[in-house]
Predicted model as a PDB file, atoms N, CA, C, CB and O in Angstrom, pLDDT in the B-factor column:
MODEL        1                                                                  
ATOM      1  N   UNK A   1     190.585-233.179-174.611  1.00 83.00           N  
ATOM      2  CA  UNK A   1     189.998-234.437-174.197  1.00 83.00           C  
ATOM      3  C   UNK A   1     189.301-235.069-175.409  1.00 83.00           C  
ATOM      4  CB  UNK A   1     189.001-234.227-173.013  1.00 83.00           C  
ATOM      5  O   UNK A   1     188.661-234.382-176.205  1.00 83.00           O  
ATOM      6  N   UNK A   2     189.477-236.717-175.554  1.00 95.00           N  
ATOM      7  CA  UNK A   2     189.428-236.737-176.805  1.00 95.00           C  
ATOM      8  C   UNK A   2     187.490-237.366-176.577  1.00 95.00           C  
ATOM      9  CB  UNK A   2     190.909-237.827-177.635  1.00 95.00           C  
ATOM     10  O   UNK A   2     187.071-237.913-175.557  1.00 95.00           O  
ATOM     11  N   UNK A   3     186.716-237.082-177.748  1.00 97.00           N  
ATOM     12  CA  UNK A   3     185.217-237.452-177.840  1.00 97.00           C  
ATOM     13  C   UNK A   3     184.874-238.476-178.748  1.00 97.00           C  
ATOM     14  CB  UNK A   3     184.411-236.334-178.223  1.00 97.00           C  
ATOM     15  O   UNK A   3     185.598-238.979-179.607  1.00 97.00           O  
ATOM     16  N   UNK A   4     183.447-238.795-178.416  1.00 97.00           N  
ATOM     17  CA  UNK A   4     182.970-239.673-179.512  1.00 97.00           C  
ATOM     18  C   UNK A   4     181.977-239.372-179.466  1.00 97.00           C  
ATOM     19  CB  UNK A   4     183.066-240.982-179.569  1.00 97.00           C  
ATOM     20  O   UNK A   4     181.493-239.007-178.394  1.00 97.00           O  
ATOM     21  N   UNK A   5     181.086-239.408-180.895  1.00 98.00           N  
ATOM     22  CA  UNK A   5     179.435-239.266-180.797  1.00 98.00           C  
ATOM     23  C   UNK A   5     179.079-240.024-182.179  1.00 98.00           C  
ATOM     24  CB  UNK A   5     178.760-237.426-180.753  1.00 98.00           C  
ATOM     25  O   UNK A   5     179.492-240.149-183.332  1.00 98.00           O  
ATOM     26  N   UNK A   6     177.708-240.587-181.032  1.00 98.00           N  
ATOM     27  CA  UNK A   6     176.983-242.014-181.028  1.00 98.00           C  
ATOM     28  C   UNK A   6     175.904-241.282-181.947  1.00 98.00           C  
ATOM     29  CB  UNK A   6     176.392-242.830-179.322  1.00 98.00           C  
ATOM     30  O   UNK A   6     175.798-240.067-181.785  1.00 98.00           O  
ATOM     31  N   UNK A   7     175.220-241.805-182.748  1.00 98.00           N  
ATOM     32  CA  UNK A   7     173.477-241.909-182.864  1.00 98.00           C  
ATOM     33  C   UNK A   7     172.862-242.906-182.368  1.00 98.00           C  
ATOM     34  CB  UNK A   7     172.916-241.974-184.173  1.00 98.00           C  
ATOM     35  O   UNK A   7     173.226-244.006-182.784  1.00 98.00           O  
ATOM     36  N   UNK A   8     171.715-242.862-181.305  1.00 98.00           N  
ATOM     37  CA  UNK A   8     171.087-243.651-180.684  1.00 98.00           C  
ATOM     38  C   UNK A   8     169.303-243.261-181.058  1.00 98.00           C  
ATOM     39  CB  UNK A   8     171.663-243.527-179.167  1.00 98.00           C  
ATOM     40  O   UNK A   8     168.658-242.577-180.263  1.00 98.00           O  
ATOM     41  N   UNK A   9     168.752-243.736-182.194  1.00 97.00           N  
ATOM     42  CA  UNK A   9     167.606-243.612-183.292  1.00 97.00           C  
ATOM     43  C   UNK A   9     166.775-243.594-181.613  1.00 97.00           C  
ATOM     44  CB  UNK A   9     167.271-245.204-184.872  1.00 97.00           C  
ATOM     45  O   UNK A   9     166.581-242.432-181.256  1.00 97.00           O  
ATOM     46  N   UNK A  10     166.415-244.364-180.862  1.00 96.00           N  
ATOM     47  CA  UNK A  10     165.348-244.864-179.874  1.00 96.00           C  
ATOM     48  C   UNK A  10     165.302-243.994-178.991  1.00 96.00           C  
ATOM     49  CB  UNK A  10     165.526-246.141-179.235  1.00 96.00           C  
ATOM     50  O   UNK A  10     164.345-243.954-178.217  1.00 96.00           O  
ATOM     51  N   UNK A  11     166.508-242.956-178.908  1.00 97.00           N  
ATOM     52  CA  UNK A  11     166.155-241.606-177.593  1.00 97.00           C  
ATOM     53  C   UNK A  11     164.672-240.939-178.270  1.00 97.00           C  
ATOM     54  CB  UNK A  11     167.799-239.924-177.509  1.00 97.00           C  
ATOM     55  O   UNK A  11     164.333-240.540-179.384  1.00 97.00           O  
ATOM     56  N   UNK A  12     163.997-241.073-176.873  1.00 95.00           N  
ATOM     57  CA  UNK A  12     163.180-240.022-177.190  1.00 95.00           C  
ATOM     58  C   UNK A  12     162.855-238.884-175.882  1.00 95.00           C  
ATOM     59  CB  UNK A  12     161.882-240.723-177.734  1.00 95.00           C  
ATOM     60  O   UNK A  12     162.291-237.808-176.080  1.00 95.00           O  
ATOM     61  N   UNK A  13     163.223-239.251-174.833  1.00 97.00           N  
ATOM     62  CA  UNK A  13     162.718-238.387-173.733  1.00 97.00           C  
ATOM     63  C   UNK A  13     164.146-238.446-172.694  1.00 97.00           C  
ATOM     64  CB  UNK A  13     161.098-239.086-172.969  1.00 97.00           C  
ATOM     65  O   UNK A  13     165.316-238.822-172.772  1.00 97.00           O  
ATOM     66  N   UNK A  14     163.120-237.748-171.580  1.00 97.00           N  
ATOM     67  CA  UNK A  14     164.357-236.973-170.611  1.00 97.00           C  
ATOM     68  C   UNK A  14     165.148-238.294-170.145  1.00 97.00           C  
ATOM     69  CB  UNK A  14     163.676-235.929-169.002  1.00 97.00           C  
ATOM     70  O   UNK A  14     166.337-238.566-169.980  1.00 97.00           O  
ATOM     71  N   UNK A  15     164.170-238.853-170.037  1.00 97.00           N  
ATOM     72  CA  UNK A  15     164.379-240.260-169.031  1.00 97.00           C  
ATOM     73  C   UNK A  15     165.489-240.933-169.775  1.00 97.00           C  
ATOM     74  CB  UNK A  15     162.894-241.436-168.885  1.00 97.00           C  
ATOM     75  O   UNK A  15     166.562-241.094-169.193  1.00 97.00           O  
ATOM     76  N   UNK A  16     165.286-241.461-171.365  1.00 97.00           N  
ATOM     77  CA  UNK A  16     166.276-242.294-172.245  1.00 97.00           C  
ATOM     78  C   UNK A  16     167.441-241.309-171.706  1.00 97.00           C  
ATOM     79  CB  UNK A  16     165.965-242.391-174.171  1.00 97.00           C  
ATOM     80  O   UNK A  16     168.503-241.884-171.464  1.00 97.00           O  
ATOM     81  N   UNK A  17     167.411-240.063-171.506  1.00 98.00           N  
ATOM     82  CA  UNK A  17     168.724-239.615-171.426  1.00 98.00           C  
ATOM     83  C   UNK A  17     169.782-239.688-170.327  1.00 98.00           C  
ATOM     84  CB  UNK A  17     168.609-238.529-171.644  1.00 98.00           C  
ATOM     85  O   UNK A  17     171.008-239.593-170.382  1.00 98.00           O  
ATOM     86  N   UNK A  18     168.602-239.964-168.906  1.00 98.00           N  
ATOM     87  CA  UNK A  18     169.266-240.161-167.786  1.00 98.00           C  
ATOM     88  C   UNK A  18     169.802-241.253-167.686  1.00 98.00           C  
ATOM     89  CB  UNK A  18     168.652-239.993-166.842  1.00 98.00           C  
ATOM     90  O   UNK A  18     170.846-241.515-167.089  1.00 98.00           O  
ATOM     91  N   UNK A  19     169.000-242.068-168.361  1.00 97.00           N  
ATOM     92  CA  UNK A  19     169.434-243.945-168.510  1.00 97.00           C  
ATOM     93  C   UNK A  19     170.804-243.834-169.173  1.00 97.00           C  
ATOM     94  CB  UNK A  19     168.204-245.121-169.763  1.00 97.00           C  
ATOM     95  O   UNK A  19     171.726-244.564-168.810  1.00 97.00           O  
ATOM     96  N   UNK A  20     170.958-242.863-170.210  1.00 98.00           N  
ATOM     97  CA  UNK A  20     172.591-243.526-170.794  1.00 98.00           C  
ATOM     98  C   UNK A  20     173.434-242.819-169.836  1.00 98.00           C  
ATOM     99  CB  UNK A  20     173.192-243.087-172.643  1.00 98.00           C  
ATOM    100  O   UNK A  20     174.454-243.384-169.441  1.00 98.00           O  
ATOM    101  N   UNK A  21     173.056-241.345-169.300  1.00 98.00           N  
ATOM    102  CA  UNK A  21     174.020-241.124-168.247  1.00 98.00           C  
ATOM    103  C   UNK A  21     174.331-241.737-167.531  1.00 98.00           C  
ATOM    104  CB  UNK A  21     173.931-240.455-167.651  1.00 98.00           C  
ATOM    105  O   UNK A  21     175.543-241.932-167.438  1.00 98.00           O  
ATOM    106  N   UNK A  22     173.305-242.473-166.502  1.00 98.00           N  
ATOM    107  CA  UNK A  22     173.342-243.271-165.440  1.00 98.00           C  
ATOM    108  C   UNK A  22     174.463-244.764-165.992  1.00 98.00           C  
ATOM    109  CB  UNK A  22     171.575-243.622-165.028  1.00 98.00           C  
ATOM    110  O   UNK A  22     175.291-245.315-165.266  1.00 98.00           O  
ATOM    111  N   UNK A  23     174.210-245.058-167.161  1.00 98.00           N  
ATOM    112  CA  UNK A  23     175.665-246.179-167.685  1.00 98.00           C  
ATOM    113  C   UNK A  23     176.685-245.798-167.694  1.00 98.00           C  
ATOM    114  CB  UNK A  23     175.817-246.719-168.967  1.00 98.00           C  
ATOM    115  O   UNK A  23     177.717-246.325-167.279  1.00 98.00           O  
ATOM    116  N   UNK A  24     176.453-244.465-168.355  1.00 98.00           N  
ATOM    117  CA  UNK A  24     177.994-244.501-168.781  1.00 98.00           C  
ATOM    118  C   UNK A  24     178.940-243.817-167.400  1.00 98.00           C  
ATOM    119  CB  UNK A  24     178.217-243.417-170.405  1.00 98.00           C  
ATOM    120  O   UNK A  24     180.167-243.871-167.478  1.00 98.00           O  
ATOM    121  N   UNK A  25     178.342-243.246-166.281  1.00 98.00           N  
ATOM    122  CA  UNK A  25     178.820-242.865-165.197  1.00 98.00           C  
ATOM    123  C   UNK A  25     179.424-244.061-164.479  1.00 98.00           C  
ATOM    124  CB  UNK A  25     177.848-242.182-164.503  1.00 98.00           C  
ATOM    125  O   UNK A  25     179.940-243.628-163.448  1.00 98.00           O  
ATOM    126  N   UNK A  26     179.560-245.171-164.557  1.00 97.00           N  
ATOM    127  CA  UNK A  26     179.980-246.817-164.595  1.00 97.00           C  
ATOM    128  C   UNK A  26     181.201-246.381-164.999  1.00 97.00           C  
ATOM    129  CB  UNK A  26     179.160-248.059-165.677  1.00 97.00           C  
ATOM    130  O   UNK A  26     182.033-246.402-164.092  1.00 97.00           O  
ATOM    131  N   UNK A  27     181.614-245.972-166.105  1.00 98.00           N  
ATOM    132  CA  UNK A  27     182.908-246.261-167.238  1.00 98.00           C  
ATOM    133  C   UNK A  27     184.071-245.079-165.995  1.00 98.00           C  
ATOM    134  CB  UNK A  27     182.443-245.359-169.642  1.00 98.00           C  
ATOM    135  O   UNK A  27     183.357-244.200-165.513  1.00 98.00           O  
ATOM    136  N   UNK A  28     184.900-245.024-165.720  1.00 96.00           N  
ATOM    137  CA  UNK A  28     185.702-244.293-165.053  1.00 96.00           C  
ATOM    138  C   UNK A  28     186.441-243.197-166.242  1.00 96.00           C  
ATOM    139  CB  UNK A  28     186.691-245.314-164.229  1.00 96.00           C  
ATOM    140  O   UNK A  28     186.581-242.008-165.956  1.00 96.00           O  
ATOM    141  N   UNK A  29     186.611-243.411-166.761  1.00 97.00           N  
ATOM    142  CA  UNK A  29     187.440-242.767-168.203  1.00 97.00           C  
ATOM    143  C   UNK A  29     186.230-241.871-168.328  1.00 97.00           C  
ATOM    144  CB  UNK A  29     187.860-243.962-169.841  1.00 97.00           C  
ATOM    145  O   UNK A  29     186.372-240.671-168.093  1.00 97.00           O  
ATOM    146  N   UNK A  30     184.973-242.385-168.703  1.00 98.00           N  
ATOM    147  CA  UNK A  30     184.135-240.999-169.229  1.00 98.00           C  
ATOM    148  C   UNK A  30     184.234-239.674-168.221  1.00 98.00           C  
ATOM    149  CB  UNK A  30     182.385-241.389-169.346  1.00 98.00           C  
ATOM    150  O   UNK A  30     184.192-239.547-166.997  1.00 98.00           O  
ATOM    151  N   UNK A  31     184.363-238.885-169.172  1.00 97.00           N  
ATOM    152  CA  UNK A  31     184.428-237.525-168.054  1.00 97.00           C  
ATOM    153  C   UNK A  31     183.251-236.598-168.165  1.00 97.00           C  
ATOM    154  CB  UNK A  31     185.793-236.490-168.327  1.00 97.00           C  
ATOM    155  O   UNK A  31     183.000-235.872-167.203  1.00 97.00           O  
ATOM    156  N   UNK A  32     182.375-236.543-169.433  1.00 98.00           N  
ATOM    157  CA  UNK A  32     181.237-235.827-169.442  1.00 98.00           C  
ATOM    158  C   UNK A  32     180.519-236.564-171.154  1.00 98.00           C  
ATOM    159  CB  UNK A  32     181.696-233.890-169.310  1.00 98.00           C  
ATOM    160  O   UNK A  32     180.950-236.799-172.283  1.00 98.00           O  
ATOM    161  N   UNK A  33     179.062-236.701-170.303  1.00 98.00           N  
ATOM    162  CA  UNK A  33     178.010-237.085-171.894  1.00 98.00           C  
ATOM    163  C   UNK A  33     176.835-236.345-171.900  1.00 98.00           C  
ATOM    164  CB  UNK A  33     177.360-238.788-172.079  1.00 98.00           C  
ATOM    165  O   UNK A  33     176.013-236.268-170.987  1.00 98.00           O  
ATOM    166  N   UNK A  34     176.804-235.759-173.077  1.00 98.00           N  
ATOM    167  CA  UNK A  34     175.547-234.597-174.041  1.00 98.00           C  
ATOM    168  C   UNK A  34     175.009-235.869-174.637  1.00 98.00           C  
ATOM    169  CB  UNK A  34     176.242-233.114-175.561  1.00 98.00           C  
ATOM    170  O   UNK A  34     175.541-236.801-175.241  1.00 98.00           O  
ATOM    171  N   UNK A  35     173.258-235.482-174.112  1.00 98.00           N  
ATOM    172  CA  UNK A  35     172.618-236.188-174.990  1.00 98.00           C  
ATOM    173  C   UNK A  35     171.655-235.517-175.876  1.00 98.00           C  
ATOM    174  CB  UNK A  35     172.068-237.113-174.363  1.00 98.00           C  
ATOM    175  O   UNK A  35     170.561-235.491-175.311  1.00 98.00           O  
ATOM    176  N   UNK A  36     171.626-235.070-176.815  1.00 98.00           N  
ATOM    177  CA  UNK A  36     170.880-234.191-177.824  1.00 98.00           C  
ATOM    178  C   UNK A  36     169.586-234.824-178.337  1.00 98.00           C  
ATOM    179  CB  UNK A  36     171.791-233.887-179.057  1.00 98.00           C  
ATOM    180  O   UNK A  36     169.850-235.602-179.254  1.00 98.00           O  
ATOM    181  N   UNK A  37     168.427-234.767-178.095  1.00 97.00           N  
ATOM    182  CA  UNK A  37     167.292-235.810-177.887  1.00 97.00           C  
ATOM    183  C   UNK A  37     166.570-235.273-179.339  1.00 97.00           C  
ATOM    184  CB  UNK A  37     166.221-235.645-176.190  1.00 97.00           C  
ATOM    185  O   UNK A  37     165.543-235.731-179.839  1.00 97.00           O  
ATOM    186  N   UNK A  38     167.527-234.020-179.930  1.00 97.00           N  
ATOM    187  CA  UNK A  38     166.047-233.899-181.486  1.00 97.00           C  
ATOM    188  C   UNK A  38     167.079-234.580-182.108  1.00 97.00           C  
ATOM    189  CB  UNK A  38     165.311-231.990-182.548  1.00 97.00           C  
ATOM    190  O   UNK A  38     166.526-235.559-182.607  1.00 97.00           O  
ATOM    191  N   UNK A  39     168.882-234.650-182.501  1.00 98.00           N  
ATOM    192  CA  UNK A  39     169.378-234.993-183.362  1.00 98.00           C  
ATOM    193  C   UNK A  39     169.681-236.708-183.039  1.00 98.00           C  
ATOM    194  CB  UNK A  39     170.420-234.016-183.593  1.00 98.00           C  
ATOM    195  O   UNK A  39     170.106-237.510-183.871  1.00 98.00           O  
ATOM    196  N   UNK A  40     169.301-237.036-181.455  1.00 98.00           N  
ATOM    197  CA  UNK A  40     169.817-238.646-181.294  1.00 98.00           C  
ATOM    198  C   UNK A  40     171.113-238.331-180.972  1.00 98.00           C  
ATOM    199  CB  UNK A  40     169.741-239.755-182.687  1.00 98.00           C  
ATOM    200  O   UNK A  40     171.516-239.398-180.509  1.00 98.00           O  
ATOM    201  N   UNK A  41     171.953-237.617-180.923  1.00 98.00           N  
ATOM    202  CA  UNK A  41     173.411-237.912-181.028  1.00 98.00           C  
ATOM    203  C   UNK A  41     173.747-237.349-179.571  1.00 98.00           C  
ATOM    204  CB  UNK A  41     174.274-237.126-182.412  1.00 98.00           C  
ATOM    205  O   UNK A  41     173.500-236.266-179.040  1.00 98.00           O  
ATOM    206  N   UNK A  42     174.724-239.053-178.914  1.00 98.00           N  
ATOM    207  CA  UNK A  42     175.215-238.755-178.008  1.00 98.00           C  
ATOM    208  C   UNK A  42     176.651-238.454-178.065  1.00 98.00           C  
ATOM    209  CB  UNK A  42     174.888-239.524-177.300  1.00 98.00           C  
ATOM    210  O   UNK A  42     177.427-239.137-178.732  1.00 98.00           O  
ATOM    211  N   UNK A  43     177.118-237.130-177.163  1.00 98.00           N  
ATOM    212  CA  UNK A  43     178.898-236.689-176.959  1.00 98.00           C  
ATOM    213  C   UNK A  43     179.213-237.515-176.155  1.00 98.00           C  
ATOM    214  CB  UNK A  43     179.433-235.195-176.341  1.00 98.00           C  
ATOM    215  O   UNK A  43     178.302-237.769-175.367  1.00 98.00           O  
ATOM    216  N   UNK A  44     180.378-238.214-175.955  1.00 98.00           N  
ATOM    217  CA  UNK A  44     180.997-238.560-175.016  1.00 98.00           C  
ATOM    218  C   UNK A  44     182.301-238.383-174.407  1.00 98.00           C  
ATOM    219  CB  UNK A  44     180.863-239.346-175.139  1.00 98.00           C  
ATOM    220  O   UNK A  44     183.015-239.384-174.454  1.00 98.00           O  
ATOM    221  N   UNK A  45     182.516-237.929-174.159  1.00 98.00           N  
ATOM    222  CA  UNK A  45     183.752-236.966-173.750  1.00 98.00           C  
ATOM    223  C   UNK A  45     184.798-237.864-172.520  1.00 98.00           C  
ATOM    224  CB  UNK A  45     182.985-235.298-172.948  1.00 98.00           C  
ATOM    225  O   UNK A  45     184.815-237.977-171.295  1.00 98.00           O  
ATOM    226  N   UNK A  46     185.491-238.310-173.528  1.00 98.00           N  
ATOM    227  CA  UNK A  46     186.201-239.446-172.482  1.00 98.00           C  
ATOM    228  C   UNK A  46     188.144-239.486-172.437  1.00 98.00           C  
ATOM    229  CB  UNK A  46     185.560-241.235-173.182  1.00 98.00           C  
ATOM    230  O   UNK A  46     188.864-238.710-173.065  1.00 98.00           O  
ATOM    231  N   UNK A  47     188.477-240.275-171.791  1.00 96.00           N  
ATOM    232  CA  UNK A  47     190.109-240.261-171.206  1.00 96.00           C  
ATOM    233  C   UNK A  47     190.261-241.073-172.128  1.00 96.00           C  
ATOM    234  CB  UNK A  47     190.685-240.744-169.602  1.00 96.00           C  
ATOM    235  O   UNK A  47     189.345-241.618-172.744  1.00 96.00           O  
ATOM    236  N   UNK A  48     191.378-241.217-172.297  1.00 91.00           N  
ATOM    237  CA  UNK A  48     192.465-242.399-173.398  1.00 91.00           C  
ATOM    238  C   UNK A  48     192.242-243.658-173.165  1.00 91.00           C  
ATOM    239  CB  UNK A  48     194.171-242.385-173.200  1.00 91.00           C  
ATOM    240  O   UNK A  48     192.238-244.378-174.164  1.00 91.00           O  
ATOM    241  N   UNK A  49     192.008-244.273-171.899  1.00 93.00           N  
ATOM    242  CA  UNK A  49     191.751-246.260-172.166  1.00 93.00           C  
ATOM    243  C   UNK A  49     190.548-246.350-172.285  1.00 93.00           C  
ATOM    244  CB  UNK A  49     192.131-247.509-170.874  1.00 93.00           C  
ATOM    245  O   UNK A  49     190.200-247.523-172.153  1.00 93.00           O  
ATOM    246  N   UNK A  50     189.134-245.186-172.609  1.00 96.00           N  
ATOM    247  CA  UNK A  50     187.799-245.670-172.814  1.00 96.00           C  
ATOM    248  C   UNK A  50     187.633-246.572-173.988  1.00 96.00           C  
ATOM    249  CB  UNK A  50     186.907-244.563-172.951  1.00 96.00           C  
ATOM    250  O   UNK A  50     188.104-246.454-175.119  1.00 96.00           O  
ATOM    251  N   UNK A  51     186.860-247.507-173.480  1.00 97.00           N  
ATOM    252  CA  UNK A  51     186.543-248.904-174.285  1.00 97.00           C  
ATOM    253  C   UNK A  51     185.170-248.769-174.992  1.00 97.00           C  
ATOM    254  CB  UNK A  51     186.467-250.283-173.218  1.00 97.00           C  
ATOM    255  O   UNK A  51     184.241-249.436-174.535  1.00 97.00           O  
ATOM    256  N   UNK A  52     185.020-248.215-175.734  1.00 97.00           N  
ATOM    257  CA  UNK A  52     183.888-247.939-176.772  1.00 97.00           C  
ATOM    258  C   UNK A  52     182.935-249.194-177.054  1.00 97.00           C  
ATOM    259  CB  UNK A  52     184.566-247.494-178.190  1.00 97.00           C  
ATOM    260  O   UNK A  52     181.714-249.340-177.109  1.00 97.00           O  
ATOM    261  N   UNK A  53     183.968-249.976-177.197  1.00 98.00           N  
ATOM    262  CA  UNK A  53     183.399-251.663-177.285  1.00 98.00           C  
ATOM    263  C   UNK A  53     182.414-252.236-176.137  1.00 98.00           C  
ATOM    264  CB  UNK A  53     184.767-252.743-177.176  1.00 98.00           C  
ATOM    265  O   UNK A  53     181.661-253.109-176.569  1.00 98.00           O  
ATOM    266  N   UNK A  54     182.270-251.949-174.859  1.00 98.00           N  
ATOM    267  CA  UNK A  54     182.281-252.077-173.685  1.00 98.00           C  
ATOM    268  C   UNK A  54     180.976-251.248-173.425  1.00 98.00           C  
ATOM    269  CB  UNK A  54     183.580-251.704-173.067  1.00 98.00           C  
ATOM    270  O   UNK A  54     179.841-251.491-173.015  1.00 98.00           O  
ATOM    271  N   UNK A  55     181.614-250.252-173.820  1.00 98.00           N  
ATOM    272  CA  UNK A  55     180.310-248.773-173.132  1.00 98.00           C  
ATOM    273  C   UNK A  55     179.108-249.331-174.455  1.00 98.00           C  
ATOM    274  CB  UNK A  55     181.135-246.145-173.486  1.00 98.00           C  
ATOM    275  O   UNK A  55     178.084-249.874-174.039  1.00 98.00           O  
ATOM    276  N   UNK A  56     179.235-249.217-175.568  1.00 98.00           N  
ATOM    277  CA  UNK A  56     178.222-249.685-176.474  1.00 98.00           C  
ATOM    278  C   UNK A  56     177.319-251.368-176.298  1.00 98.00           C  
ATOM    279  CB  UNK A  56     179.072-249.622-177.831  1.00 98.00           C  
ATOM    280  O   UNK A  56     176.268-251.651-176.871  1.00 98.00           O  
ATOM    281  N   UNK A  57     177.850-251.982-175.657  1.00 98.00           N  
ATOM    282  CA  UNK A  57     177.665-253.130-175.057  1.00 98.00           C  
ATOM    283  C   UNK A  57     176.568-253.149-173.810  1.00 98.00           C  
ATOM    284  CB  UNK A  57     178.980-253.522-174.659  1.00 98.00           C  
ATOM    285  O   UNK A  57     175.648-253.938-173.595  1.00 98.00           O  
ATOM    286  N   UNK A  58     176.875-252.344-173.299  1.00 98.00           N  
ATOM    287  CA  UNK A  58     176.112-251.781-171.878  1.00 98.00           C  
ATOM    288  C   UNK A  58     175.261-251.150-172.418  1.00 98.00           C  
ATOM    289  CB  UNK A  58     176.837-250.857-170.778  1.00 98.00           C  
ATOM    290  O   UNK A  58     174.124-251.581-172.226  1.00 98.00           O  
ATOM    291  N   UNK A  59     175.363-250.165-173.114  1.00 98.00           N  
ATOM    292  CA  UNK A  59     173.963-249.070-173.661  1.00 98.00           C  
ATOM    293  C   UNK A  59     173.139-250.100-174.335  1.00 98.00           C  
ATOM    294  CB  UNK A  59     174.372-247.603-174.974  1.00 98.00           C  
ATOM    295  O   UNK A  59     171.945-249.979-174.064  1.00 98.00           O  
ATOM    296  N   UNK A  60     173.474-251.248-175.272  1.00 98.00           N  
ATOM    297  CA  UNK A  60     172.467-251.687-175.957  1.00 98.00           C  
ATOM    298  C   UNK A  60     171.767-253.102-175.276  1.00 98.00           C  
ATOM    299  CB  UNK A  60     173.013-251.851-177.366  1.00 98.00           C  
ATOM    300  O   UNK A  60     170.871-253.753-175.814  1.00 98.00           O  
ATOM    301  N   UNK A  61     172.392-253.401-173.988  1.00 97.00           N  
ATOM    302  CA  UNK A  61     171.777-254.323-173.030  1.00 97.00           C  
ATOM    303  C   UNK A  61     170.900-253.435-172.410  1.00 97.00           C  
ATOM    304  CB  UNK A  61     172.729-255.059-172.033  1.00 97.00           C  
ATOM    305  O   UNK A  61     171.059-253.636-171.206  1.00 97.00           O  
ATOM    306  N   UNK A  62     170.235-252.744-172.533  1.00 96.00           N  
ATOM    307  CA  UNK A  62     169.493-251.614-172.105  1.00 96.00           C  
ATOM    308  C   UNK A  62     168.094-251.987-172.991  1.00 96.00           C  
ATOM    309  CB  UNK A  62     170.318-250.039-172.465  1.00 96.00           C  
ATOM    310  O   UNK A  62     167.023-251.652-172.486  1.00 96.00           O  
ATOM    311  N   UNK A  63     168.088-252.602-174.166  1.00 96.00           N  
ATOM    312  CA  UNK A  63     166.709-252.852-174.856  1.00 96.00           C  
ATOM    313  C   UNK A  63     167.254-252.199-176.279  1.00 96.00           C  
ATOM    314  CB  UNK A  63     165.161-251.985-174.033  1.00 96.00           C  
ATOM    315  O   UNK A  63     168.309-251.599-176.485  1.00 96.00           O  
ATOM    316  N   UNK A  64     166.160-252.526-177.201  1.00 95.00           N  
ATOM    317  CA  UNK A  64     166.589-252.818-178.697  1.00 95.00           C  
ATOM    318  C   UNK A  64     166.408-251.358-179.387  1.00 95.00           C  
ATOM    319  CB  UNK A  64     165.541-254.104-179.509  1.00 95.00           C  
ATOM    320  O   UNK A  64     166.718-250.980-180.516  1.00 95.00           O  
ATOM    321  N   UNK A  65     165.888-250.777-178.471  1.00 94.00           N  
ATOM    322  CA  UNK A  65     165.528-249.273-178.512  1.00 94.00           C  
ATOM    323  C   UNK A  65     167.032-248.371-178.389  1.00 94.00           C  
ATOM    324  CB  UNK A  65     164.381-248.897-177.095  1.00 94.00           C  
ATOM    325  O   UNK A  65     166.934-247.302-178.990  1.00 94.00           O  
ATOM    326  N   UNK A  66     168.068-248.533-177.892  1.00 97.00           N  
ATOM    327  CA  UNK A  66     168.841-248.213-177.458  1.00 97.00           C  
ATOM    328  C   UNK A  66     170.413-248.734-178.864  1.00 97.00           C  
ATOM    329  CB  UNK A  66     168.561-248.781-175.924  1.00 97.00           C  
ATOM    330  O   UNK A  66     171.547-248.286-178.697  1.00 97.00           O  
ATOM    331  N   UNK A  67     170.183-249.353-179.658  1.00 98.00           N  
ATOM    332  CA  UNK A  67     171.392-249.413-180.453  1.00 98.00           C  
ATOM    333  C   UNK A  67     172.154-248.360-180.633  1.00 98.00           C  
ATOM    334  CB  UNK A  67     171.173-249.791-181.575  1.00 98.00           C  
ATOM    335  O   UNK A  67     171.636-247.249-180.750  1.00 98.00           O  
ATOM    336  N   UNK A  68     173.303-248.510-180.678  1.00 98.00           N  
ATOM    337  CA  UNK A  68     174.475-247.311-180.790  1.00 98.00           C  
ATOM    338  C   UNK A  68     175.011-247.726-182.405  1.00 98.00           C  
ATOM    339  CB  UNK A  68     176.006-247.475-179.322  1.00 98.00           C  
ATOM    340  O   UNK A  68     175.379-248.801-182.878  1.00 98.00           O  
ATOM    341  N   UNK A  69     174.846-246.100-183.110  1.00 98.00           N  
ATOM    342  CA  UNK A  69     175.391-246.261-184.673  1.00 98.00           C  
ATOM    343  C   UNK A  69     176.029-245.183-184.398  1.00 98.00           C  
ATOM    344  CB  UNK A  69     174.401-246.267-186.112  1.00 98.00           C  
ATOM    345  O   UNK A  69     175.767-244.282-183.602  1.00 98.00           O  
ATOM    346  N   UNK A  70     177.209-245.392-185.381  1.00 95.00           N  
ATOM    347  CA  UNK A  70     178.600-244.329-185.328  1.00 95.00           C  
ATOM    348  C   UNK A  70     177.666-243.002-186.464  1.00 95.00           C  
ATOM    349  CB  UNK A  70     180.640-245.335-186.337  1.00 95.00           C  
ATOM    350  O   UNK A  70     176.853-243.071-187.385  1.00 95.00           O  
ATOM    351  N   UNK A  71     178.320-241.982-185.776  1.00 91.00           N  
ATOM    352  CA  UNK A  71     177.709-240.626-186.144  1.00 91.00           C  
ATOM    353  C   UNK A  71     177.578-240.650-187.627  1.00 91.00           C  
ATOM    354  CB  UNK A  71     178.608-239.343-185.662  1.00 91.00           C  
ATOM    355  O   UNK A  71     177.109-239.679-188.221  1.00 91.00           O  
TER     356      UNK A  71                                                      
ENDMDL                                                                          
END                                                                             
């Protein structure tokens, strides 16, 4: 299954982490997301038509705290 992982600088707690779960559980393609809260870096573990463009779009309408930078 193919992945992607994000750095998201603004995670800091349990909660930031449920918030990107709670988005990206929206996307049908995602099949499982690790959020690693000392390194910032989110897994995303997704199907072949996931729209990266889309899901990063959604995470960062979330507040300025939340930008998505490629690993």
């Amino acid at each position: 299954m193919p992945s992607t992982i994000v750095i998201i600088p603004g995670l800091h707690c349990a909660s930031c982490a449920t918030l990107i779960k709670d988005v990206s559980s929206e996307f049908r393609e995602i099949q499982k997301v690790e959020v690693d809260l000392t390194t910032k870096k989110v897994t995303v573990e997704h199907g072949e038509g996931f729209d990266l463009a889309k899901w990063k779009g959604e995470i960062e309408g979330l507040g300025t705290a939340y930008a998505v930078h490629p690993s």
